[in-house]
C-alpha positions in Angstrom: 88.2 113.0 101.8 91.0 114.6 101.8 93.2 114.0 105.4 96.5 116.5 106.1 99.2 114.7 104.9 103.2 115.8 105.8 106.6 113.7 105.4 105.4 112.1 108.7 103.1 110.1 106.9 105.9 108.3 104.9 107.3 107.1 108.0 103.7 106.1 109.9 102.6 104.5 107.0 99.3 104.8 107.0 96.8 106.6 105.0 94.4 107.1 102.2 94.7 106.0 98.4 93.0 106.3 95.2 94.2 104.0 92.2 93.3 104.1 89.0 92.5 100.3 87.7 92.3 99.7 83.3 92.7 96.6 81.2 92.1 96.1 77.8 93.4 92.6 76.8 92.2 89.2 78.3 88.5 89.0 80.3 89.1 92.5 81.2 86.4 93.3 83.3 86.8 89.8 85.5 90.6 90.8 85.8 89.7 93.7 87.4 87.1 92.6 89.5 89.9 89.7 90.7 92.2 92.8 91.4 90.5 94.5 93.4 89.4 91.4 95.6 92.9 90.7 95.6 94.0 94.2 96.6 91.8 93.9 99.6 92.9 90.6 100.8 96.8 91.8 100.8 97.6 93.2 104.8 97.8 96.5 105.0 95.1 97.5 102.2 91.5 97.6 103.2 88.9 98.2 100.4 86.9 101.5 101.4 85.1 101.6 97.6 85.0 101.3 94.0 83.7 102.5 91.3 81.6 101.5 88.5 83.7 100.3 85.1 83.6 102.4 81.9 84.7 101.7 78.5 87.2 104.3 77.6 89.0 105.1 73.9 92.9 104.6 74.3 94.8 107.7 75.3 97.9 107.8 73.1 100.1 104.6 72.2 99.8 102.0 69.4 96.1 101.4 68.0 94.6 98.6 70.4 91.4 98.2 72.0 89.4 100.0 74.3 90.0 100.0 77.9 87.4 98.7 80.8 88.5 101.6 83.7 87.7 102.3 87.5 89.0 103.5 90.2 89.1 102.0 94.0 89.4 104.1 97.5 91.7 102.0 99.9 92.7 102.7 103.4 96.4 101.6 103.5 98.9 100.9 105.9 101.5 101.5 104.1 104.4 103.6 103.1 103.3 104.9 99.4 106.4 103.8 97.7 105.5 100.0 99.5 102.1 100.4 98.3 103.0 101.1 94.7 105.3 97.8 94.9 102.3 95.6 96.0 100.3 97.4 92.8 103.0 96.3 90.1 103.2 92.8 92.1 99.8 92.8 91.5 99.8 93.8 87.7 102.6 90.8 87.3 100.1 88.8 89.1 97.5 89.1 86.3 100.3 89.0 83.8 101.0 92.4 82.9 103.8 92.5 80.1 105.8 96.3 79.8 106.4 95.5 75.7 105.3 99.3 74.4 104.8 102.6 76.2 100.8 103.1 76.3 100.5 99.8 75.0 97.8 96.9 75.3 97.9 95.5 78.7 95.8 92.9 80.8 95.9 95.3 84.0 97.2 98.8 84.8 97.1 99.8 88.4 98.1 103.5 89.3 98.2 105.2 92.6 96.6 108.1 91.9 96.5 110.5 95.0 97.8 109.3 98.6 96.0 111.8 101.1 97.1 115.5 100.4 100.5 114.0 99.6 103.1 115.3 96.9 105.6 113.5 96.3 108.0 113.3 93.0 110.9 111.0 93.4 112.2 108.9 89.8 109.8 106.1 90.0 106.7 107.6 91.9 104.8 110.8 91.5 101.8 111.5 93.2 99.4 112.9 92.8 99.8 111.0 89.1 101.2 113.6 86.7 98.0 113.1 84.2 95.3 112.3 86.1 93.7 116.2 85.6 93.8 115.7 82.0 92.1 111.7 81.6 88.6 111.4 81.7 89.2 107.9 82.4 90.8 108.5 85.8 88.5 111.7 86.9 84.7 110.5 85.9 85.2 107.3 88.1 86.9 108.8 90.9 84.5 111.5 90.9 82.0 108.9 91.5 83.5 107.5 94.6 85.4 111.0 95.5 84.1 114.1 94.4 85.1 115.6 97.1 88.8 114.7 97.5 90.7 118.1 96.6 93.8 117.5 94.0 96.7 119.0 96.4 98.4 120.6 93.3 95.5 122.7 91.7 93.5 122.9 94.9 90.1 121.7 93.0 88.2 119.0 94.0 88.1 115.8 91.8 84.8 116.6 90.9 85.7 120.2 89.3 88.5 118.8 87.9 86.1 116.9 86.2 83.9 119.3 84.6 87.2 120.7 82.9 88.1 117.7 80.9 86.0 115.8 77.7 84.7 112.7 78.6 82.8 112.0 75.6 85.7 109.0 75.3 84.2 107.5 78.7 80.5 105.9 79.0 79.3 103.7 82.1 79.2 100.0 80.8 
């Protein structure tokens, strides 16, 4: 799954994503589901996949709930700094509110990898800076794209996997 990916493909805008999806206030799992259908109606964003959803502990923050996660391929034709803008639109949409770092939220979208791309500017960094360490990122994208090799370590998602607990993460 994983396509060469230079500076060119900032410009040609075009490409493969994987985003990390999580909510944990409101109907969680039928925000998500109306995410992703969203997602795939917006020009430019064609759903390739998804995975199942998974109840996950909270990773760090306040005490709150526990999270409903998944992860979705999409075939973008977009820029990735114009695809993280439709993502946040998208959290607003669903009425995402920033009060707390880690804190309780209705959705959470992340773009997780963009092709082999790395990228670090001050408000985007692909691949996601944590995504070797969460469970809840790796065991559903592992599901959809085991294959898909992390450009920084050079693993696939599925080693990356078998190098992190998951006993946090189980299939609801």
């Amino acid at each position: 799954m994983s396509n060469p990916t230079n500076l060119n493909n900032l410009e040609k805008n075009q490409g493969n994503a994987a985003i990390g999806m999580g909510s944990n206030l409101g109907e969680s799992l039928d925000t998500l589901k109306n995410a992703i259908q969203t997602l795939d109606e917006i020009p430019g964003i064609n759903l390739i996949s998804y995975s199942n959803w998974y109840r996950t502990k909270p990773v760090g923050g306040p005490k709150q709930p526990d999270y409903i996660n998944g992860c979705a391929l999409l075939k973008v034709e977009l820029t990735p700094h114009n695809l993280l803008e439709i993502l946040l639109e998208t959290e607003q949409k669903f009425k995402r509110v920033r009060l707390e770092h880690w804190g309780p939220r209705t959705l959470d979208l992340d773009l997780i990898l963009y092709d082999d791309l790395i990228l670090d500017t001050p408000n985007l960094q692909i691949p996601h800076p944590r995504m070797r360490e969460r469970a809840f990122v790796l065991v559903p994208l592992a599901e959809i794209a085991p294959d898909w090799i992390d450009p920084v370590s050079g693993k696939t998602i599925a080693k990356l996997l078998e190098e992190v607990e998951c006993s946090g993460v189980s299939k609801l």
